[in-house]
DSSP file (Angstrom, degrees, kcal/mol; ACC not computed):
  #  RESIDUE AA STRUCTURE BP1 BP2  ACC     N-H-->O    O-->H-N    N-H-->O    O-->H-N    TCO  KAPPA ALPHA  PHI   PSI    X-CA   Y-CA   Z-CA
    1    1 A X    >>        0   0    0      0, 0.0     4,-2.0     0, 0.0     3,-0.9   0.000 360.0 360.0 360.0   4.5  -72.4   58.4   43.1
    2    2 A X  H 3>  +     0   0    0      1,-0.2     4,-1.6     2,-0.2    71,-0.1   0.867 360.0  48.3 -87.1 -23.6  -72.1   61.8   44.6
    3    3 A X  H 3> S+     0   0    0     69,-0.8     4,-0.8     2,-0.2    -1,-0.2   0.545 106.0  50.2-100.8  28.3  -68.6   60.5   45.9
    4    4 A X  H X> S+     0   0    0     -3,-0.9     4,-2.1    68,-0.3     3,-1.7   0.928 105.5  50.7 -87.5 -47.9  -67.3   59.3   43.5
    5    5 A X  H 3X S+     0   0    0     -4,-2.0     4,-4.4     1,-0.3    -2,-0.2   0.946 113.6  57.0 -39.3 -45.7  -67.8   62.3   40.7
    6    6 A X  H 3< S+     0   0    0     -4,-1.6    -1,-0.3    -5,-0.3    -2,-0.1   0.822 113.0  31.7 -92.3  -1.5  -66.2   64.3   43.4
    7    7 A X  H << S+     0   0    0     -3,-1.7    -1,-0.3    -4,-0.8    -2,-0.2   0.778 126.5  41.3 -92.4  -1.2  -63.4   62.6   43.8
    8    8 A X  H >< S+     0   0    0     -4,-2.1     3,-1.2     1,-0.2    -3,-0.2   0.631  81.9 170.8 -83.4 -29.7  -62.9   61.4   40.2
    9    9 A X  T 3< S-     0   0    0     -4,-4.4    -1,-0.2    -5,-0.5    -2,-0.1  -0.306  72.4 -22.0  37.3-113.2  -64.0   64.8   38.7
   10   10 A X  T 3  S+     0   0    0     -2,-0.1    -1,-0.2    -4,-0.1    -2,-0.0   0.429 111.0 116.9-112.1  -6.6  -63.4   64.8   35.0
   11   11 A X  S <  S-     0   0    0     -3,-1.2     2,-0.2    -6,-0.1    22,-0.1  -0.132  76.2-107.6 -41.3 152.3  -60.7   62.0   35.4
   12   12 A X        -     0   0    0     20,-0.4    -1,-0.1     2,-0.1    57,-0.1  -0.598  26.2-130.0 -88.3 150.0  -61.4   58.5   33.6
   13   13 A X        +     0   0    0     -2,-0.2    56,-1.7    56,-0.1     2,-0.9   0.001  67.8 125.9 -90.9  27.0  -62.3   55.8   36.5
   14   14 A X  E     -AB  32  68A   0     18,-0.6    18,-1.8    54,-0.4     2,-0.6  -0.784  60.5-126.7 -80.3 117.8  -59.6   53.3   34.9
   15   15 A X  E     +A   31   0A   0     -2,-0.9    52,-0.4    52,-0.7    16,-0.2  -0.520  32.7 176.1 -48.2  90.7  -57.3   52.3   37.3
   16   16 A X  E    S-     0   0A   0     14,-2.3     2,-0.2    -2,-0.6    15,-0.2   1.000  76.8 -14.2 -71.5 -61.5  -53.2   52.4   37.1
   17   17 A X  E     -     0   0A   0     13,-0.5    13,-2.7    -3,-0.1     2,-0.5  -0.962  47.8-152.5-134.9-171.7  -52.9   51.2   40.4
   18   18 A X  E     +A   29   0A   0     -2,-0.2     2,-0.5    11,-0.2    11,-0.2  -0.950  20.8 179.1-178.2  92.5  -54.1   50.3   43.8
   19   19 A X  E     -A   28   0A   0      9,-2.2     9,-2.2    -2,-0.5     2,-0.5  -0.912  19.7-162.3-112.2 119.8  -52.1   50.2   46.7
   20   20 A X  E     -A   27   0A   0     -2,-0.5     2,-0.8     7,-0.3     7,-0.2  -0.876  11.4-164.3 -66.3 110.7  -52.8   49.4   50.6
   21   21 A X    >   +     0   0    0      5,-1.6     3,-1.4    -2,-0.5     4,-0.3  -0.747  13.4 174.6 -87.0  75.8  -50.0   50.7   52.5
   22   22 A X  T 3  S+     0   0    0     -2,-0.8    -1,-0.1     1,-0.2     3,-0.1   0.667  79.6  61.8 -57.9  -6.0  -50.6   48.8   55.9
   23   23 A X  T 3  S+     0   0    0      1,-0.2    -1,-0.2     3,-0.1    -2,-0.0   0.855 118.1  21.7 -83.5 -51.4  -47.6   50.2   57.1
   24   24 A X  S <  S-     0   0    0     -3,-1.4    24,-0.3     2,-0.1    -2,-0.2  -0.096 110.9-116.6-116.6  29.9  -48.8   54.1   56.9
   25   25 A X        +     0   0    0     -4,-0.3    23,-0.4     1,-0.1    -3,-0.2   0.725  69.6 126.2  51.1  90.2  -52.5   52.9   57.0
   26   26 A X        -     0   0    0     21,-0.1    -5,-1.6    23,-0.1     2,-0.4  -0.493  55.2-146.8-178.0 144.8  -53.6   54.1   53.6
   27   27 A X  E     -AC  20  46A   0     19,-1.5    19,-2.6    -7,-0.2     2,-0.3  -0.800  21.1-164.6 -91.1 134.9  -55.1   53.1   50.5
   28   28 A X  E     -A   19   0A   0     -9,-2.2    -9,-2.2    -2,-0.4     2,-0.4  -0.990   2.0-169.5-124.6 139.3  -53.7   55.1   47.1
   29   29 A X  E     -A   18   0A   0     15,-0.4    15,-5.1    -2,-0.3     2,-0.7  -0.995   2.6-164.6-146.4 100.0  -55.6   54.8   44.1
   30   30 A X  E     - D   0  43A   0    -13,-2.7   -14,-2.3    -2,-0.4   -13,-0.5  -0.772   8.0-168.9-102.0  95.6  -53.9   56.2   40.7
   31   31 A X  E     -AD  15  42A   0     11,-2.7    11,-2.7    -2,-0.7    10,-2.1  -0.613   9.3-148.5-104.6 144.5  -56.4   56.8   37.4
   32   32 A X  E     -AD  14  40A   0    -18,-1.8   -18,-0.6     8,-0.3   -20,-0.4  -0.723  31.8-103.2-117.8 168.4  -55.0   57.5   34.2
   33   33 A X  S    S-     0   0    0      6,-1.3     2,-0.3    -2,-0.2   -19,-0.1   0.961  95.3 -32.2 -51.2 -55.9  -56.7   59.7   31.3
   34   34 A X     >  -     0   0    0      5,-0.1     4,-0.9   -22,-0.1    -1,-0.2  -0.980  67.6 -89.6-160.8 169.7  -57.9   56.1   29.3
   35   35 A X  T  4 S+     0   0    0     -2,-0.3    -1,-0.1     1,-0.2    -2,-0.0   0.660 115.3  47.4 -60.8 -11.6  -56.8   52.7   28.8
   36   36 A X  T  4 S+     0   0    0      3,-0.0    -1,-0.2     1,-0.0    -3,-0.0   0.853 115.2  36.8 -95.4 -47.3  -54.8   53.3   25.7
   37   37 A X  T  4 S-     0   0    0      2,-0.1    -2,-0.1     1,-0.0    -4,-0.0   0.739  82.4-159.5 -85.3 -27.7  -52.7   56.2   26.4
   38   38 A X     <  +     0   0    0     -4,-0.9     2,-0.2     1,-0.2    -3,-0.1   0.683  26.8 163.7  70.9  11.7  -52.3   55.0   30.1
   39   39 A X        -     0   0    0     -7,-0.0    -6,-1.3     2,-0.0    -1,-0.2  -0.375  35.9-134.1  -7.3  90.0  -51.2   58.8   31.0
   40   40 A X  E     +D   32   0A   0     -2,-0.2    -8,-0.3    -8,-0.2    -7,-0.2  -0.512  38.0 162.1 -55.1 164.7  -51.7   58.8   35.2
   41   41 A X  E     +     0   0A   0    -10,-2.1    61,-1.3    59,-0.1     2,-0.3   0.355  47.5  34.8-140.2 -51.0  -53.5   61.8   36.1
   42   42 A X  E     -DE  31 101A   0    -11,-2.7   -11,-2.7    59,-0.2     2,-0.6  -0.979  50.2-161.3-147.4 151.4  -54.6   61.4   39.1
   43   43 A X  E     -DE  30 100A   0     57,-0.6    57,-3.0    -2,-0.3     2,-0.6  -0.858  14.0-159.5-105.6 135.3  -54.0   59.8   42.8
   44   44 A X  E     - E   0  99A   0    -15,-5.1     2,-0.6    -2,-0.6   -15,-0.4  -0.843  10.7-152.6-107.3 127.9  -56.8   59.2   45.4
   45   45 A X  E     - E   0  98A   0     53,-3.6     2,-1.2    -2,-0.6    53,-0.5  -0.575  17.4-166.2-101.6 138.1  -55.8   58.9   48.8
   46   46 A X  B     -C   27   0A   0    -19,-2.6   -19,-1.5    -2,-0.6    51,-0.1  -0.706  26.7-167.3 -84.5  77.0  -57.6   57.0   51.8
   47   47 A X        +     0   0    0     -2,-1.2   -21,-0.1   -21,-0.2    48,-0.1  -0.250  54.9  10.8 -94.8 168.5  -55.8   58.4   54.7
   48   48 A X  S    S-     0   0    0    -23,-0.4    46,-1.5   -24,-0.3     2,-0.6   0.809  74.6-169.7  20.3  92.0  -56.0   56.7   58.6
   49   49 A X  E     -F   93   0B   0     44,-0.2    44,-0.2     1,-0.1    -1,-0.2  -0.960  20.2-175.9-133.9 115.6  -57.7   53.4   57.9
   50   50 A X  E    S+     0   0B   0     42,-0.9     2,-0.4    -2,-0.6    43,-0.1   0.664  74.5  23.6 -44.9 -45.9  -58.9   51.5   60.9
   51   51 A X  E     -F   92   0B   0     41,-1.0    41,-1.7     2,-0.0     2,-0.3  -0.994  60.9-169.2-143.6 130.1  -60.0   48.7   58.9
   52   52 A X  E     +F   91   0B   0     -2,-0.4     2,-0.3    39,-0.2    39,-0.2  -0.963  17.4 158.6-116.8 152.8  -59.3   47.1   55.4
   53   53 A X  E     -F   90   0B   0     37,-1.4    37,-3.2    -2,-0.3     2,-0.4  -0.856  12.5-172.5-161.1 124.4  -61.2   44.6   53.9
   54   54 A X  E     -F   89   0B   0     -2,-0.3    35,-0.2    35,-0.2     2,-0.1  -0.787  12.3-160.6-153.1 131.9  -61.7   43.4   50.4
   55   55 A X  E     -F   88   0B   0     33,-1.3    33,-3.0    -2,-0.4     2,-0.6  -0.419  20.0-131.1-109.7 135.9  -63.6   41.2   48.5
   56   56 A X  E     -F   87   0B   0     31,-0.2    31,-0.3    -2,-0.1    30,-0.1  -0.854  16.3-167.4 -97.8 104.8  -62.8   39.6   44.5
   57   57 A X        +     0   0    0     29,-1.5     2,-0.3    -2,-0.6    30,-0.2  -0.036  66.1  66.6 -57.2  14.3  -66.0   40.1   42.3
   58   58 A X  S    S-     0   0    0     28,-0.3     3,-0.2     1,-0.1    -2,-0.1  -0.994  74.6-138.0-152.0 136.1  -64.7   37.7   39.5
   59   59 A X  S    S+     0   0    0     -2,-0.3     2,-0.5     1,-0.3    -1,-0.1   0.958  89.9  32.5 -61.9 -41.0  -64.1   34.0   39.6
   60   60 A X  S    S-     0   0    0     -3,-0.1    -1,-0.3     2,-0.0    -3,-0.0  -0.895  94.3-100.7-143.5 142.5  -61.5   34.0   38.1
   61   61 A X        -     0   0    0     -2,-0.5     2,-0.4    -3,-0.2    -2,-0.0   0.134  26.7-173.9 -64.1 146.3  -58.3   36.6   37.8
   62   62 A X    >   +     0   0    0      3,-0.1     3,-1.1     1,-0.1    -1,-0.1  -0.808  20.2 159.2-120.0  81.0  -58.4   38.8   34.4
   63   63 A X  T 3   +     0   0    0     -2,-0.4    -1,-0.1     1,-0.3     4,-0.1   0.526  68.8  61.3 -96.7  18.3  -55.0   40.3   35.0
   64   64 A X  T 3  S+     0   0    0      2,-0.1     2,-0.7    -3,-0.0    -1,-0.3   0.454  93.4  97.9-113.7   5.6  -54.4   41.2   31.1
   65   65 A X  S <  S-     0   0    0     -3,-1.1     2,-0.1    21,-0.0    -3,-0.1  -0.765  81.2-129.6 -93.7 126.5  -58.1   43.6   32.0
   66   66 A X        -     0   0    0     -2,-0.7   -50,-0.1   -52,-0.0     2,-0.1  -0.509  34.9-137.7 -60.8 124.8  -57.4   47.5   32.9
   67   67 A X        -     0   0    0    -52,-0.4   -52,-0.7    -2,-0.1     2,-0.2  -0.321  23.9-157.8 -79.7 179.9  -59.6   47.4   36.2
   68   68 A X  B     -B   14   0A   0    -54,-0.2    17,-1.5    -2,-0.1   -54,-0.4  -0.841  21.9 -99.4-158.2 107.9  -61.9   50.4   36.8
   69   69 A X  E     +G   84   0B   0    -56,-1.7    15,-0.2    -2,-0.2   -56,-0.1  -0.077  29.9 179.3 -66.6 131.2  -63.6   52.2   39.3
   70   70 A X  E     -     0   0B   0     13,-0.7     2,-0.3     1,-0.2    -1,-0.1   0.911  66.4 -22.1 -61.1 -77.1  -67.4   51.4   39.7
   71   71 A X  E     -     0   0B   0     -3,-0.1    12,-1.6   -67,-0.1     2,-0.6  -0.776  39.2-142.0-164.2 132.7  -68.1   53.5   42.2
   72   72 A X  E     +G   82   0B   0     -2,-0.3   -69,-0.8    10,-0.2     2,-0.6  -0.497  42.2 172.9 -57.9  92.4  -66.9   55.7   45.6
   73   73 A X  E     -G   81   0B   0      8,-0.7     8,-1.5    -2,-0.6     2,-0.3  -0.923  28.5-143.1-136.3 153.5  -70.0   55.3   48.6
   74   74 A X  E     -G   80   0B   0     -2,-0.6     6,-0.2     6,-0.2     3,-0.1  -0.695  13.2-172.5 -95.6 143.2  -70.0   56.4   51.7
   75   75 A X  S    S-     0   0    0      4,-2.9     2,-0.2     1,-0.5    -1,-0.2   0.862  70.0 -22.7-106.4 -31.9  -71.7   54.1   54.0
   76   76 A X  S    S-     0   0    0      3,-0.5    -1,-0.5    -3,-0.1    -3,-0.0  -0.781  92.5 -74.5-147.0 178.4  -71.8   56.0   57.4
   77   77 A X  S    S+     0   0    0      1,-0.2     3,-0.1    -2,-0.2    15,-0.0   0.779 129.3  38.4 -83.9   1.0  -69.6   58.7   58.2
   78   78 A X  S    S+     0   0    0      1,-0.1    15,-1.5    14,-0.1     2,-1.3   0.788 109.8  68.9 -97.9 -26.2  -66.5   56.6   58.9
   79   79 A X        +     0   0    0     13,-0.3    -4,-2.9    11,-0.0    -3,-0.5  -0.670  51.6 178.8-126.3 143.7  -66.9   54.1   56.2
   80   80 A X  E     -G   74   0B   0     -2,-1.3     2,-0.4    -6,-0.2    11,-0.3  -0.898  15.4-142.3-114.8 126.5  -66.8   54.2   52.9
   81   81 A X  E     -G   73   0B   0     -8,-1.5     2,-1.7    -2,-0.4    -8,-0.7  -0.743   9.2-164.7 -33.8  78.7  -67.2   51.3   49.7
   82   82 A X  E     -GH  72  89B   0      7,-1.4     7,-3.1    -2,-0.4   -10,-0.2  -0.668   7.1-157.0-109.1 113.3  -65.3   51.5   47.0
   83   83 A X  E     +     0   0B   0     -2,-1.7   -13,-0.7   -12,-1.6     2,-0.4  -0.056  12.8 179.0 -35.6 140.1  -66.6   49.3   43.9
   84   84 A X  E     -G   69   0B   0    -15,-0.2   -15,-0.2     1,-0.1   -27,-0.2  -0.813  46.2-115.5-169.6 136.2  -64.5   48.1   41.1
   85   85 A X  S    S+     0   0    0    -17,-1.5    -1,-0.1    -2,-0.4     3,-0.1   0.789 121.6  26.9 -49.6 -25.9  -65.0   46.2   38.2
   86   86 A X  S    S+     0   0    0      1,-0.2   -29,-1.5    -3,-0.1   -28,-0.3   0.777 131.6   1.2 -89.3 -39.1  -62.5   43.0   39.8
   87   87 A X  E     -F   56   0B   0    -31,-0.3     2,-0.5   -30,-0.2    -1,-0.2  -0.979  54.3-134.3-147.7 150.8  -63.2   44.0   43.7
   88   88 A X  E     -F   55   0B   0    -33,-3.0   -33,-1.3    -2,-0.3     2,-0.7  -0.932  22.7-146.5-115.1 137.1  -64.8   46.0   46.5
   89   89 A X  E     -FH  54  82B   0     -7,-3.1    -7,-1.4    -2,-0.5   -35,-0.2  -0.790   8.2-150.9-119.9 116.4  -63.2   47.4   49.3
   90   90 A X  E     +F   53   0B   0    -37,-3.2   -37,-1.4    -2,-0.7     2,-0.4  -0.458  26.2 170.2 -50.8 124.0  -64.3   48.0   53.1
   91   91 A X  E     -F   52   0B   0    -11,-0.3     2,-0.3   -39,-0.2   -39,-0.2  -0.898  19.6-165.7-127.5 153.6  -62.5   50.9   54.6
   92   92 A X  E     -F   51   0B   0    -41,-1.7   -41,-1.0    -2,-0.4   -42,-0.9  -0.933  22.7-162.6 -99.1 122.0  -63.3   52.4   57.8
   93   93 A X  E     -F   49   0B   0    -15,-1.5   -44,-0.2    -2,-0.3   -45,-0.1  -0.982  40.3-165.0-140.9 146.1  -61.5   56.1   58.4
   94   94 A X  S    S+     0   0    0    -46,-1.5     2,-0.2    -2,-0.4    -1,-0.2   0.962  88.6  38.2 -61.6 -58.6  -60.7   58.4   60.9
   95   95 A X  S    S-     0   0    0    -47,-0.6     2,-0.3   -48,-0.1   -48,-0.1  -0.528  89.6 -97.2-105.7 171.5  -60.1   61.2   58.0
   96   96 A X        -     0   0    0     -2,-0.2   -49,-0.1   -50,-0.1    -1,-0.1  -0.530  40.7-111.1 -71.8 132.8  -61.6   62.2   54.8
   97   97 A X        -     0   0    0     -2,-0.3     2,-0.2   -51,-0.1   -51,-0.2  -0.284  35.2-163.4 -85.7 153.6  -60.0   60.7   51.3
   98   98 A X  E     -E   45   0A   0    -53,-0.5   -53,-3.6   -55,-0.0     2,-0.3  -0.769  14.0-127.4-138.4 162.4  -58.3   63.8   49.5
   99   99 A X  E     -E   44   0A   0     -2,-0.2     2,-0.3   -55,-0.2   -55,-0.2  -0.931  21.5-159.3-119.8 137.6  -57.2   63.7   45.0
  100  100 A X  E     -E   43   0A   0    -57,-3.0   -57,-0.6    -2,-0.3     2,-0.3  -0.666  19.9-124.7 -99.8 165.6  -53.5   64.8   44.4
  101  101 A X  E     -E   42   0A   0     -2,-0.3     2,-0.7   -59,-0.2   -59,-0.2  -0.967  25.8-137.8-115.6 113.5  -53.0   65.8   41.0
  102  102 A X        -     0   0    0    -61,-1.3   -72,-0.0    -2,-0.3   -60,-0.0  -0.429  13.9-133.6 -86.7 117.9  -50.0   63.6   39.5
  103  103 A X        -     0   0    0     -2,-0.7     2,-0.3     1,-0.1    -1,-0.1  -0.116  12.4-130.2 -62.1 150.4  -47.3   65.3   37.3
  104  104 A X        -     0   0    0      1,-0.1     4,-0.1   -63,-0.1    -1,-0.1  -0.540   3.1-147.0 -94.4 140.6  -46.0   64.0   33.8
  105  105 A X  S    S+     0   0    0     -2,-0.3     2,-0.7     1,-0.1    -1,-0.1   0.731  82.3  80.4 -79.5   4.0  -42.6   63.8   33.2
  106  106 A X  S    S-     0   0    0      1,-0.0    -1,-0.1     2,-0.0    -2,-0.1  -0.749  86.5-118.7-101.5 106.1  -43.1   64.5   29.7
  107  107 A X              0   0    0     -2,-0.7    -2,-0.1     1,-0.2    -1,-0.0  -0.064 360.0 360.0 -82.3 135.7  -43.7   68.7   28.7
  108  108 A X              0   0    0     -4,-0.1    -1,-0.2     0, 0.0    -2,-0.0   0.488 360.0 360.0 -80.6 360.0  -47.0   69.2   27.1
């Protein structure tokens, strides 16, 4: 679990969305504060991936359920496992995934 806490930090693991950009190689991963207020907060990025691959963990699609991250594990040092209550995903990467922090259009 030690990468997920550190890229999730104090962020909620619920999922806004979850894009593959095969185009610039990269996976982007957007978590909002909770399922209710749906606030994004924060993106995590997969940069230079060699390989994607990903696998459905539910028979059958639950698309009206907020998905969630399980868990961020590194399997060796280019690839890393990322868990999710609907799917898991294979990555292999050149570089290390980095969290942007997203702004709100609204002033707090």
């Amino acid at each position: 679990m030690e990468l997920t806490e550190q890229l999730l930090g104090d962020c909620s693991p619920y999922i806004s969305n979850l894009v593959y950009d095969i185009d610039v190689r990269m996976l982007f991963i957007e978590c909002f504060d909770d399922p209710e207020a749906q606030n994004p907060l924060l993106r995590i990025v997969f940069p230079s991936i060699l390989s994607y691959a990903e696998t459905s963990l539910i028979n059958e699609p639950e698309d009206e359920t907020v998905d969630d991250i399980v868990s961020i594990e590194r399997i060796d040092p280019r690839k890393i496992v990322i868990t999710t209550y609907k799917k898991e995903i294979l990555l292999t990467l050149t570089e290390e995934p980095f969290v942007e922090e997203i702004e709100g259009d609204d002033n707090e």
